[in-house]
N, C-alpha and C positions, 0 to 999 in steps of 0.2 A: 590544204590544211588550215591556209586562216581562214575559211568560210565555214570551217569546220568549226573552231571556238569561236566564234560568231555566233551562231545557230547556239551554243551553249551557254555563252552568255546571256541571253532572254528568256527570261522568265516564263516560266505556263501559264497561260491563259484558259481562266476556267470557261465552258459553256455558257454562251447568253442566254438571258432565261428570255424564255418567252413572254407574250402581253399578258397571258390568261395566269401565269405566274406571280408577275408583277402585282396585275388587280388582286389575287386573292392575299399579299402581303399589302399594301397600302390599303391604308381606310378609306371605304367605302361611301364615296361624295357623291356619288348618283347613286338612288337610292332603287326603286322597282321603273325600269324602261319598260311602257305599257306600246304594244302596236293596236292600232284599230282602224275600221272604217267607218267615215260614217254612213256611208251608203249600206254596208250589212253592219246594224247596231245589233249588239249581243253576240255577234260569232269571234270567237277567242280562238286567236293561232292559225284559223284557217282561214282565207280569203281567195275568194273570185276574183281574179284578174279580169275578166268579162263585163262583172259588174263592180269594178272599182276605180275611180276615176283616180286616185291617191292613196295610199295610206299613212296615217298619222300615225309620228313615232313622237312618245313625250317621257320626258325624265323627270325625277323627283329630285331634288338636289340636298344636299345637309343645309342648315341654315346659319351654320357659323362661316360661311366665306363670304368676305368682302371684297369689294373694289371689281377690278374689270375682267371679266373672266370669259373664255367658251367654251361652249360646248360641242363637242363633236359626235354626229351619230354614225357611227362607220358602218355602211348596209355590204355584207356579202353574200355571192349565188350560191345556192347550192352547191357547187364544187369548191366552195372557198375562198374565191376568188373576190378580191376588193372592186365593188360595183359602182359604190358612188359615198362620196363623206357629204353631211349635212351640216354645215357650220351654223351655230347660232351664238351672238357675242350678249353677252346680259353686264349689266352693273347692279352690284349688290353696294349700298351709301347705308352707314348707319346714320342714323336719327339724332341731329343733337339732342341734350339733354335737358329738361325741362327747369324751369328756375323751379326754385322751391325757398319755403322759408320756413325760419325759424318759432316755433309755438312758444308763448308764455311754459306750457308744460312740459319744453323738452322736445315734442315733436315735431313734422315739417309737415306744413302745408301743397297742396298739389298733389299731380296724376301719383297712385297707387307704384307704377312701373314705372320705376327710376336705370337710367342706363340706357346704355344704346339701343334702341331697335332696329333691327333691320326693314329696311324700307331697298323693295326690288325695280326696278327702270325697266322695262321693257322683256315683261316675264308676267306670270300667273301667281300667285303666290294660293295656295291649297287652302284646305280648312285648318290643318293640323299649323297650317305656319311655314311651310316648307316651300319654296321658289320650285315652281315646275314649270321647264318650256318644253316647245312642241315645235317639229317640223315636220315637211309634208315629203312624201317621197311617190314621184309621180308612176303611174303603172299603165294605166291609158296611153296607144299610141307612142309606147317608148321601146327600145329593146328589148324589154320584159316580155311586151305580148308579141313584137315580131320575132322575136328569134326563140320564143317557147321556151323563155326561161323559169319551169314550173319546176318546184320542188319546196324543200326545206331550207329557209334565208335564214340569217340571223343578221341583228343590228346590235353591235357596241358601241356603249358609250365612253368618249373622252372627256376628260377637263383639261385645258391647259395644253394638249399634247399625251399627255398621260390617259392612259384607260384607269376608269372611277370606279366600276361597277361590273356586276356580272352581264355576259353575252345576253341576248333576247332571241330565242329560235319564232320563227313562223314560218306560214304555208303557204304560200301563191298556189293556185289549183286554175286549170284553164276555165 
């Protein structure tokens, strides 16, 4: 009987949501996860294992995080199964602020863009502005081709621990 009101004393514990959950409630900090080769330039989604020594997997990130952050590309097999994480650590420093002075007419002299800019450490920074890194995920001479793991992969991206962004499906083909 007291294991009884034991058990009744604790509260319900609702279901844990899943990551693909999570992402689509948290805002979106990894922005389009592009896969490619360069050895087949222009083939989207589908890739020869055969002819691919690597494939590059690269994220676009929001441009408003600062300070020390990583990123995680989490690659799984076709069956679902967690294959290999891709760590890459970046630091996003904002730019101090530029002096400026004061004009006889009220105005300030100096750069147009006043305020922080983000300036990235060891990342790409895009056209648009946005920090994108990239890492390599090996297919040549790895598991992949000895144990014929061809199908349908997918790589997600983390921040932090946290998934940032939507799943990325692709094709390894023998």
């Amino acid at each position: 009987m007291l294991i009884l009101g034991a058990l009744l004393l604790v509260p319900p514990v609702g279901p844990v949501p899943d990551a693909g959950a999570v992402a689509r409630r948290a805002p979106s900090q990894c922005q389009a996860v592009q896969v490619f080769s360069l050895r087949q330039p222009g083939r989207r989604d589908v890739f020869s294992a055969s002819r691919s020594l690597d494939l590059h997997l690269k994220a676009r990130l929001g441009n408003d995080l600062e300070g020390a952050h990583t990123v995680e590309f989490r690659v799984h097999t076709p069956r679902g199964f967690l294959y290999q994480t891709l760590s890459v650590p970046y630091t996003l420093e904002p730019k101090p602020r530029p002096r400026t002075r004061k004009r006889k007419d009220g105005g300030t002299t100096g750069p147009e863009a006043l305020g922080e800019v983000p300036v990235l450490n060891e990342a790409e920074v895009d056209s648009s502005g946005r920090p994108t890194l990239e890492a390599s995920l090996p297919v040549a001479g790895t598991a992949i081709t000895t144990n014929s793991l061809y199908g349908r992969w997918t790589v997600r991206p983390y921040l932090d621990g946290q998934p940032c962004g939507p799943a990325k499906p692709f094709t390894l083909e023998p």
